[in-house]
C-alpha positions in Angstrom: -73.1 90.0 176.2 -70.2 90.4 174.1 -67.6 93.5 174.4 -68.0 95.8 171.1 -64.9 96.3 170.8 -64.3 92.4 170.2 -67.2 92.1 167.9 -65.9 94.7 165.5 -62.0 93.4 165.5 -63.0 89.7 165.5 -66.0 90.1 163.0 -65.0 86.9 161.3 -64.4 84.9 164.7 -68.2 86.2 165.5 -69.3 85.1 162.5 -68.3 81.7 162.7 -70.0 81.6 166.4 -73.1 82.5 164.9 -73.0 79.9 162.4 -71.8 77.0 164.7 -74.9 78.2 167.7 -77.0 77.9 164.5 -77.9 81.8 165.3 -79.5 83.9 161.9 -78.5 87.1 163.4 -77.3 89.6 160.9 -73.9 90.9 162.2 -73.3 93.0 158.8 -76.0 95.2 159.7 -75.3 95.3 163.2 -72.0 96.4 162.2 -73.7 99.3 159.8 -76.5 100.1 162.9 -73.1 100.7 165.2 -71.1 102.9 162.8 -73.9 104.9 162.2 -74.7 105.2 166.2 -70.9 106.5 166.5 -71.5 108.5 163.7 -74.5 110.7 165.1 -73.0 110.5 169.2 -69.9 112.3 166.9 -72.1 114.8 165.3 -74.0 115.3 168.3 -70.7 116.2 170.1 -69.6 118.4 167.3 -72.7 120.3 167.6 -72.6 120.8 171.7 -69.1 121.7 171.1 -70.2 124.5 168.4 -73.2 125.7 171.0 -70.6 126.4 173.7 -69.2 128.3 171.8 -71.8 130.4 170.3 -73.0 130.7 173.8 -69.7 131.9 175.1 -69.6 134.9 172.2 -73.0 135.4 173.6 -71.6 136.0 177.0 -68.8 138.0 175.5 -71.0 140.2 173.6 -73.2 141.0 176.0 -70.4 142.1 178.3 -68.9 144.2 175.0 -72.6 145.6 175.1 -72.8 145.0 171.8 -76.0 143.1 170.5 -75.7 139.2 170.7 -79.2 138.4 168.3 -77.8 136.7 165.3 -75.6 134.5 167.7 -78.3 133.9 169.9 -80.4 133.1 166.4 -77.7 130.8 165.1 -77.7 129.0 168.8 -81.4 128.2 168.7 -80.6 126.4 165.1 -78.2 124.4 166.6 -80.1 123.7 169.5 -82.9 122.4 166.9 -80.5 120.5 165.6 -78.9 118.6 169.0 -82.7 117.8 169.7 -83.3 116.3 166.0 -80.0 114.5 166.3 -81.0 113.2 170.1 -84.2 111.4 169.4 -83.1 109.5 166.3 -79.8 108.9 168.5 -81.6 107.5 171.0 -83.5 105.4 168.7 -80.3 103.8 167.2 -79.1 103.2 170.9 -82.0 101.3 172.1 -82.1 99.3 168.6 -78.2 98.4 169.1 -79.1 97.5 173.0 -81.5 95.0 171.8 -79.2 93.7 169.2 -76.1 93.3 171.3 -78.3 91.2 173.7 -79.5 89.1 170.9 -75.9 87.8 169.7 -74.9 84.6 171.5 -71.7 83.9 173.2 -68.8 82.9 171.3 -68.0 79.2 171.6 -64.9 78.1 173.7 -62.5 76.6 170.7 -62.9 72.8 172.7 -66.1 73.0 171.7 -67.5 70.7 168.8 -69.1 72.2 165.7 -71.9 70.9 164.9 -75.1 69.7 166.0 -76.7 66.7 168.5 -74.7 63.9 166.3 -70.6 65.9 166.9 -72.4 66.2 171.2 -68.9 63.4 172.8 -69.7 61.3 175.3 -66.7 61.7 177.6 -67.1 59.8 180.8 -69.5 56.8 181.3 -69.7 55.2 185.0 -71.7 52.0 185.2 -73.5 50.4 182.8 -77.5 50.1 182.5 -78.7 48.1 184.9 -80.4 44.3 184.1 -83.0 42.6 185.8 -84.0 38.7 186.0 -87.9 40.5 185.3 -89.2 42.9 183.2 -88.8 46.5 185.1 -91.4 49.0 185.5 -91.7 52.4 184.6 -91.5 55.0 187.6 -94.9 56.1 186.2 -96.1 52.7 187.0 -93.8 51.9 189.8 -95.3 55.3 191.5 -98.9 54.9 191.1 -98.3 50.7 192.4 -96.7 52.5 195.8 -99.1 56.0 195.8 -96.1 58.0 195.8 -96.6 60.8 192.7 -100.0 61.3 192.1 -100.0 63.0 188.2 -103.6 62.9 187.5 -104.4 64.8 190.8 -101.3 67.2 189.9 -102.7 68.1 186.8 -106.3 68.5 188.7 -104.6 70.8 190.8 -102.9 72.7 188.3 -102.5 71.4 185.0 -100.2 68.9 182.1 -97.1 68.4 183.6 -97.6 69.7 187.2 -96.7 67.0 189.7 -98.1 66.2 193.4 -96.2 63.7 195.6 -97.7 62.2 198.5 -95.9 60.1 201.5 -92.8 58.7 200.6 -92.5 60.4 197.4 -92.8 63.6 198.9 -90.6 62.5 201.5 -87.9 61.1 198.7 -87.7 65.0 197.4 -87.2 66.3 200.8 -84.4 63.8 201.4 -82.7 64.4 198.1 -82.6 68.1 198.4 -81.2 67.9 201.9 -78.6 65.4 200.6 -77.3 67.2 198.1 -77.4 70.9 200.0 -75.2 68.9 202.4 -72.9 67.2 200.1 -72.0 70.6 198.6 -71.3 72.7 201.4 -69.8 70.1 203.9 -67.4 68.3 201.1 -66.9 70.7 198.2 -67.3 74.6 199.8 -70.1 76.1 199.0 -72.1 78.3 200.5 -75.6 78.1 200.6 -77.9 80.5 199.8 -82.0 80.3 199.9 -83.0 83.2 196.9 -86.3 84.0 195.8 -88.2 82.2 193.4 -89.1 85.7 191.6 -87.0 87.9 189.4 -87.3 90.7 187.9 -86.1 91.8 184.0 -82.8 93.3 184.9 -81.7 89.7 186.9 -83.5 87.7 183.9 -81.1 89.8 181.1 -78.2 89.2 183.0 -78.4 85.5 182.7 -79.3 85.5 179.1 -82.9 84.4 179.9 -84.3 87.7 178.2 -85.1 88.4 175.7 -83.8 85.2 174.2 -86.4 82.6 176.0 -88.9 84.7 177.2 -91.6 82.5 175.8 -90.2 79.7 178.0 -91.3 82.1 181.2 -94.0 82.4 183.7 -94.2 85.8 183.7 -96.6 87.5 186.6 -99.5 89.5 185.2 -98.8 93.3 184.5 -95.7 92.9 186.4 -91.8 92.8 185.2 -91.6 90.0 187.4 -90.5 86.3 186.3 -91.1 83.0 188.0 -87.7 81.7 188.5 -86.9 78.6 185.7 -83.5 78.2 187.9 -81.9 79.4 190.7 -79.0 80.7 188.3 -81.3 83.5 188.2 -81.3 85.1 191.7 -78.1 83.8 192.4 -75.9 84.7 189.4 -77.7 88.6 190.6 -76.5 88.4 193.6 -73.1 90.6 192.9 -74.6 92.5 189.9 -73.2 96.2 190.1 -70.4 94.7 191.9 -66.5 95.0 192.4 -65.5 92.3 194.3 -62.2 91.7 196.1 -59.9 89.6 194.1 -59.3 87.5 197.1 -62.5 86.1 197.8 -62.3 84.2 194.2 -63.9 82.1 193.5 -67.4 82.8 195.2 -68.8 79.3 195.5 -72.9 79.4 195.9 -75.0 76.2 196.0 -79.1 76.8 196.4 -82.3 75.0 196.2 -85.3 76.6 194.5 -88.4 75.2 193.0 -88.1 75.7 189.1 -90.8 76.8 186.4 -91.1 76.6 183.0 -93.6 76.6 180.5 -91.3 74.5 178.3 -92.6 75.6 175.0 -92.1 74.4 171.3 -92.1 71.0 173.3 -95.8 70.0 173.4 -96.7 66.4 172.7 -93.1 65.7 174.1 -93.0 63.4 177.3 -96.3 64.7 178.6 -96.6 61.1 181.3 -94.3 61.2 184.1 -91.4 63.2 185.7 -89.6 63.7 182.4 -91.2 66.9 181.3 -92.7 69.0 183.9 -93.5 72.6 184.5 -92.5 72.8 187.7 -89.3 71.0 189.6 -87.2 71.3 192.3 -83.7 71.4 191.4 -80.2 72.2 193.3 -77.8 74.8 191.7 -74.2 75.3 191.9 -72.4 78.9 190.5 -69.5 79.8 190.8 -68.0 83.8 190.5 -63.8 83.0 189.2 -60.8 85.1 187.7 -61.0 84.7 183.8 -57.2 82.8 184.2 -59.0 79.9 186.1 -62.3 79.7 184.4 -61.6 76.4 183.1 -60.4 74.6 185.5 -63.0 75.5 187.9 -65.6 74.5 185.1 -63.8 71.3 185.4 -64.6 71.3 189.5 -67.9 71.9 189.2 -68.7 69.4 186.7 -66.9 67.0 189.6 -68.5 68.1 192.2 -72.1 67.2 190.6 -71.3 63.9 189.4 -70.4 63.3 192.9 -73.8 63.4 193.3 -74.6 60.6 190.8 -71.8 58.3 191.9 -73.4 58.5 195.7 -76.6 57.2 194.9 -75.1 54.7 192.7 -76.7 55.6 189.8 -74.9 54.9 186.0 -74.8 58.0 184.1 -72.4 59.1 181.8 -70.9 62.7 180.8 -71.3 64.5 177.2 -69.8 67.5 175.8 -71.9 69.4 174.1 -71.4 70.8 170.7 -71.7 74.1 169.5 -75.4 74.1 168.2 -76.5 72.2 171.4 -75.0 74.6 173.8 -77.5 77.0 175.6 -77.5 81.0 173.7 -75.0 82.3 176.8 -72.2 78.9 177.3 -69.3 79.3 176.1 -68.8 75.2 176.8 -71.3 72.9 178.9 -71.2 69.5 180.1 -74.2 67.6 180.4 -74.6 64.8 182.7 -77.1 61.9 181.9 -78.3 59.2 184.1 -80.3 55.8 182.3 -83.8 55.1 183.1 -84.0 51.2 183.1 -87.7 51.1 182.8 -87.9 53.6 180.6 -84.4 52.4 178.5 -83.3 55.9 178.3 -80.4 58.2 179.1 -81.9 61.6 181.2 -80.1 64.6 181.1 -80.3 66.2 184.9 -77.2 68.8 184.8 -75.7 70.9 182.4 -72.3 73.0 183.5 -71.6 75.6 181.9 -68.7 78.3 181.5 -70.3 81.3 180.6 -66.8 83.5 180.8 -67.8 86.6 181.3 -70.8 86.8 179.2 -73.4 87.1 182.1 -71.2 89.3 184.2 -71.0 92.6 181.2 -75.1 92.3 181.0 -74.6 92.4 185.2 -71.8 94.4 185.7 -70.2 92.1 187.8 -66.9 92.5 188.4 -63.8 92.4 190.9 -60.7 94.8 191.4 -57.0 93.1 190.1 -54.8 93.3 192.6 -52.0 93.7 190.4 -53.2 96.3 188.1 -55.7 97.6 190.5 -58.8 98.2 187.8 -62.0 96.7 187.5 -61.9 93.4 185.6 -65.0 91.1 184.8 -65.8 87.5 186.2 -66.4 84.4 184.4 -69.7 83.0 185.9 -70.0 79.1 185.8 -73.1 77.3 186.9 -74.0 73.4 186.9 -77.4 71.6 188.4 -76.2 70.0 191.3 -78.7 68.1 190.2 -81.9 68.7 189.1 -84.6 66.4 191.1 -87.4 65.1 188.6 -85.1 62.8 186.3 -83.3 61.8 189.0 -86.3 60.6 191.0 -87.3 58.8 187.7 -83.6 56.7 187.8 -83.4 56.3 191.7 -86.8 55.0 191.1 -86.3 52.7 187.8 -82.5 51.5 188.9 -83.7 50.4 192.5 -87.2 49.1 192.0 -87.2 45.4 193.5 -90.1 42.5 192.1 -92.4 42.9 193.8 -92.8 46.6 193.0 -91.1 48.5 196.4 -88.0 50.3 195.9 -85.0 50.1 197.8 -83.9 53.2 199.5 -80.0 54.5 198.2 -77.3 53.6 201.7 -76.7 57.7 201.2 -80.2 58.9 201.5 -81.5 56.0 204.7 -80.1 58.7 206.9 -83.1 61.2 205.8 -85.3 58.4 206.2 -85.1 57.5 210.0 -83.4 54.0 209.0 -86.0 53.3 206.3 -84.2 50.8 203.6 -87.5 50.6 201.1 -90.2 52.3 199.9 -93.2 49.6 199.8 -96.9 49.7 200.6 
């Protein structure tokens, strides 16, 4: 959520946001809603000021024994008026709440305008991968070795909902552990196993509500959500904080499964791992001092291609422009691995500098040592990664022949020894 007090003396800077996030928010008559809020909370204090003081001649009269009826008369109308004046105040106030959590975050100025054409490819590390025969699919390559069984998933469950057997099972397993271990032994985070439920208040804070709500699993007749990312939980872990200055940054790294109904994407990548309603997925956020924001972005975006670069997997970095940035980045990375069966590039991290966007819906904050008041955090999170479209590469990238699929040096370890998956 954006400061008010920014939106009204950088109305043109706001505007321009809006435009580049491709956003059809009105900020005029936002602007017009808040004027007239501050206009009735004025009256509204005018008024309480004039009934204390009609009271207080009441008091005094009294004491004069003198008869206080016409004051107590012209109190009663002011009264009627303070009530009139609070219900269409409150009105006003819950229309402007709404609002103010409906106006996206204002792009970071490296940012590019535009939409999924001005998106720069910044980094590339390898290059696609050939073969001397014509590679599978993971679809294919999974159902040849019984690993991912998708029509029994879907039995089970539904489109899109994914059951691995064996190996494939054991393959997730071994990639969560590898990267939980990764982060906290080489990069300092601390890990942290949240729930995979939220309620409203940790869903607002992250910019998930109201803005995406369709994409959620919500829980019947319950303010309860169905985690789509353990930014959620985690990012709410030091709402109605003040933290100490000296513990930033708060480094957090946690695995949760991940749910999302994924709509406005039917017909969109309905076979395989691409696309699914349901994934695990590793998450790293980060609590900083607004000075540092940056470069800590620029950490985190390190610390999960370390991830890539260990299983040996080509992938490649893009920043993302303004119109392709999520509703609460300020600037994101997204990190894309290639499918060689599949000849595609798969997105399986975005990070993200969200300033401190998600800490004012929160109220997250820390105490400056030098001033000694209450400042907010800049909150960053990246995947560190997210498992299904990395399965898909470790799967296309190292699938031998005859159809097995060696096992990456980094994850043999997980695997008792194991160098292949084969029948």
């Amino acid at each position: 959520m954006l400061d008010i007090k920014f939106i009204r003396e950088n109305v043109d800077l706001v505007k321009k946001a809006l435009k580049s996030k491709r956003s059809s928010f009105d900020l005029d008559a936002f602007l017009r809603l808040d004027e007239n809020r501050r206009q009735l909370s004025g009256d509204a204090d005018n008024l309480r000021a004039q009934q204390n003081t009609l009271n207080d001649q009441v008091s005094t009269l009294i004491k004069q024994k003198k008869d206080p009826k016409e004051v107590i008369a012209q109190s009663k109308e002011v009264s009627k008026k303070i009530s009139a004046l609070e219900q269409e105040l409150k009105k006003i106030k819950q229309s402007f709440q709404w609002q103010m959590l409906n106006i996206p975050n204002v792009p970071h100025s490296s940012s590019p305008i535009g939409g999924e054409n001005e998106n720069k490819i910044i980094k590339t590390v390898g290059q696609p991968k050939k073969f001397d025969f014509k590679p599978l699919t993971h679809i294919e390559l999974s159902e040849h070795l019984d690993i991912i069984d998708f029509k029994r998933g879907a039995k089970l469950t539904g489109s899109n909902f994914i059951l691995y057997k064996g190996l494939g099972a054991k393959l997730q397993r071994a990639l969560v552990d590898f990267m939980i271990d990764l982060h906290t032994t080489r990069h300092g985070y601390k890990e942290v196993l949240p729930p995979f439920i939220a309620n409203k208040a940790s869903m607002t804070t992250t910019a998930q509500l109201p803005k995406l709500e369709e994409d959620m699993y919500r829980l019947k007749d319950e303010d309860y959500f169905l985690i789509p990312t353990a930014e959620v939980p985690v990012t709410n872990i030091h709402s109605d904080e003040i933290l100490d200055e000296k513990e930033l940054p708060i480094k957090y790294t946690a695995y949760t499964a991940c749910f999302r109904k994924e709509a406005g994407s039917y017909g969109k990548d309905t076979r395989g791992l691409v696309r699914v309603h349901q994934f695990d997925k590793v998450e790293l956020v980060k609590f900083t001092r607004s000075e540092n924001s940056y470069d800590e972005l620029e950490s985190l975006l390190v610390d999960a291609c370390k991830v890539i670069e260990l299983l040996d997997v080509p992938y490649r970095v893009a920043l993302l422009s303004t119109g392709e940035m999520s509703f609460a980045a300020a600037k994101c990375y997204d990190i894309e691995i290639h499918a060689p069966g599949m000849d595609r590039w798969l997105e399986v991290s975005s990070c993200s500098n969200f300033e401190d966007f998600q800490a004012r819906r929160g109220n997250i904050r820390y105490r400056d040592k030098k001033s000694g008041k209450p400042k907010f955090v800049h909150t960053l999170n990246g995947s560190g990664v997210a498992l299904p479209r990395l399965v898909v590469a470790i799967i296309e990238n190292y699938q031998q022949k005859d159809g097995s699929i060696i096992i990456p040096e980094v994850l043999r370890k997980y695997f008792n020894g194991r160098t292949k998956l084969e029948n």
